[in-house]
N, C-alpha and C positions, 0 to 999 in steps of 0.2 A: 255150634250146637248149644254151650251154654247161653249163649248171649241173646239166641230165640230163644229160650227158656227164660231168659230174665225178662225180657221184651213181655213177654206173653203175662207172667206175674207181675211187673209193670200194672196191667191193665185194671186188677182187681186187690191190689195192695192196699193199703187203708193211706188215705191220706194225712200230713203229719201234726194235724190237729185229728184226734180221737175222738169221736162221737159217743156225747153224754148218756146218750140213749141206751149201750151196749156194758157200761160199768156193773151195771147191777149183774147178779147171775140169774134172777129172776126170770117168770116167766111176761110179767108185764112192767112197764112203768109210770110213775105218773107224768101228766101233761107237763110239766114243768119243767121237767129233765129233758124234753126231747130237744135235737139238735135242729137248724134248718138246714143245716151243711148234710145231705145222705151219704152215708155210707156206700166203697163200690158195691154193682152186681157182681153174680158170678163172672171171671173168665168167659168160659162157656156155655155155651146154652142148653147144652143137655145136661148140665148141673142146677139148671131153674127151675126150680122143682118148688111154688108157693104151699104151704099148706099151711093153714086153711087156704083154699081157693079163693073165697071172697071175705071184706072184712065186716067189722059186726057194723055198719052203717045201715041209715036204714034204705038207703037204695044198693046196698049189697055190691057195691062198687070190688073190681079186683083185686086179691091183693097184690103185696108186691116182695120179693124177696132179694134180701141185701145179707152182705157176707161181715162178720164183726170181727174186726183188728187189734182190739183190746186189748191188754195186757191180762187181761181178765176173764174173756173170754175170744184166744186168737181163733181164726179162722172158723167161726162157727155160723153157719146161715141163718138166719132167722127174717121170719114173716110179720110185714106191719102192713097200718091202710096207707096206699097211696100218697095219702094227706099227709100225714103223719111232721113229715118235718116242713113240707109245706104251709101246714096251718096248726104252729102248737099247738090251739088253745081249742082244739078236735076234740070230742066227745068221744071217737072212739079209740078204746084201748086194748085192741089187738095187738099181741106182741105174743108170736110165739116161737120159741127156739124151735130149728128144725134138723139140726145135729147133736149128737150128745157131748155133753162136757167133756173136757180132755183130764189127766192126771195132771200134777205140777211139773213133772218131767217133760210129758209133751209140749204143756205151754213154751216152758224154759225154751225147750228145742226149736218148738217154732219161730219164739221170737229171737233167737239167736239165726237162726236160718234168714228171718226177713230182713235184719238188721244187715246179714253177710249181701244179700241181694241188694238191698239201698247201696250198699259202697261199691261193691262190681254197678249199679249203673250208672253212680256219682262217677266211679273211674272212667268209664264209657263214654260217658258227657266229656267227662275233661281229654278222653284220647281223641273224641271224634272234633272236641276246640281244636285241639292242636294239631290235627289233619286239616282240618282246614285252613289253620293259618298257614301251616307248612306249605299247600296248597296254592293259597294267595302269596305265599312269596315265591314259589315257584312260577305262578303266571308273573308276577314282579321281573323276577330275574328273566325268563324271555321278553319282556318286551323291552328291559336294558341293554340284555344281547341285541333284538335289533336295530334298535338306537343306535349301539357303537358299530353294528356292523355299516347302517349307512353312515355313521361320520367316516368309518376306514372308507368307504367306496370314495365319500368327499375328500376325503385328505389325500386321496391316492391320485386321484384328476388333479389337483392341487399341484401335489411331488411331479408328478407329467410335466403340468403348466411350467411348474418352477424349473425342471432339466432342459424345457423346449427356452426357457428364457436364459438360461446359464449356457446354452449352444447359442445360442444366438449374440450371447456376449462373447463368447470366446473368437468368433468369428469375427464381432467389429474390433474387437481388442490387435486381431493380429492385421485386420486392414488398416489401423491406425498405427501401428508399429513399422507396417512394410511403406508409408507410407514416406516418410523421411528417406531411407535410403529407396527409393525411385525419382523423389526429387534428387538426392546426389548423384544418383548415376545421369541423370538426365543435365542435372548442372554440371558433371565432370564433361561430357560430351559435349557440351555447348563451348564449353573452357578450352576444350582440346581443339573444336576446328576454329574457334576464333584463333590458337596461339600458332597453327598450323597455317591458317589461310596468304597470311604474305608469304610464307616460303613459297606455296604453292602457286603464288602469283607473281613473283620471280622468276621462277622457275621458267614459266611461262614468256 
């Protein structure tokens, strides 16, 4: 709830170069002092309330109504032409407060209040950075999980490869083993009826 409420003050806060125009307490000022940079509108639109309606031009152009951030005079509306900070060097000098001055207390209050609203959305800015980095290292870190999850599926076909090939040694290893004694049992038997064959052909 506060932070649409700062949101929303956001909108119509004075920006942080203060417009020349609004120092004086005055009800008008001269062409020299005026800013090009305006001042916000109201927030809202049912607080736009120009009066005078038109300004002293001589095609009675509308006027226009801007809110003052001043140190000097915070929060107070007031009515200029149009032109105003679009063209200094404007002949006309319509400028008329359309709020009443505040005591020093309320000033005080106000601008300690607007200053507490700039740091809640200074803070705001910097939690909504740090969500989003947090954010981006978050998409970061899934896409290294899937990374490592295909190298395990690769390393896993790998360790496969590598047991089908460690069976497969174990198998020539014991054919090359058994491989000696079959030639000696086959050489003992050749040995035997060669040593055997004259008995048996004596015998005969």
């Amino acid at each position: 709830m506060w932070l649409l409420f700062a949101k929303k003050w956001q909108m119509w806060l004075c920006r942080n170069r203060e417009p020349q125009t609004m120092v004086s307490t005055s009800s008008t000022t001269t062409g020299s002092s005026r800013q090009h940079d305006p001042p916000p509108l109201p927030f809202d639109g049912q607080f736009y309330n120009p009066t005078p309606r038109h300004c002293q031009c001589v095609d009675k152009k509308p006027a226009v109504q801007f809110v003052s951030w001043t140190r000097a005079n915070p929060m107070r509306r007031f009515t200029v032409c149009p032109l105003r900070f679009s063209n200094p060097n404007g002949k006309c000098e319509l400028y008329q407060w359309n709020d009443p001055d505040f005591s020093e207390f309320q000033k005080k209050t106000m601008q300690k209040l607007r200053e507490k609203i700039i740091s809640l959305e200074n803070e705001v800015s910097s939690l909504e950075a740090e969500v989003a980095h947090m954010d981006e290292l978050a998409t970061n870190v899934a896409k290294l999980r899937e990374i490592v999850a295909e190298k395990d599926l690769l390393l896993q076909g790998k360790n496969d490869l590598l047991d089908k090939l460690q069976e497969e040694v174990k198998v020539k290893k014991t054919e090359i083993c058994c491989f000696p004694m079959r030639l000696l049992f086959f050489s003992s038997v050749i040995l035997l009826a060669c040593w055997c064959y004259p008995f048996v052909a004596s015998v005969e």
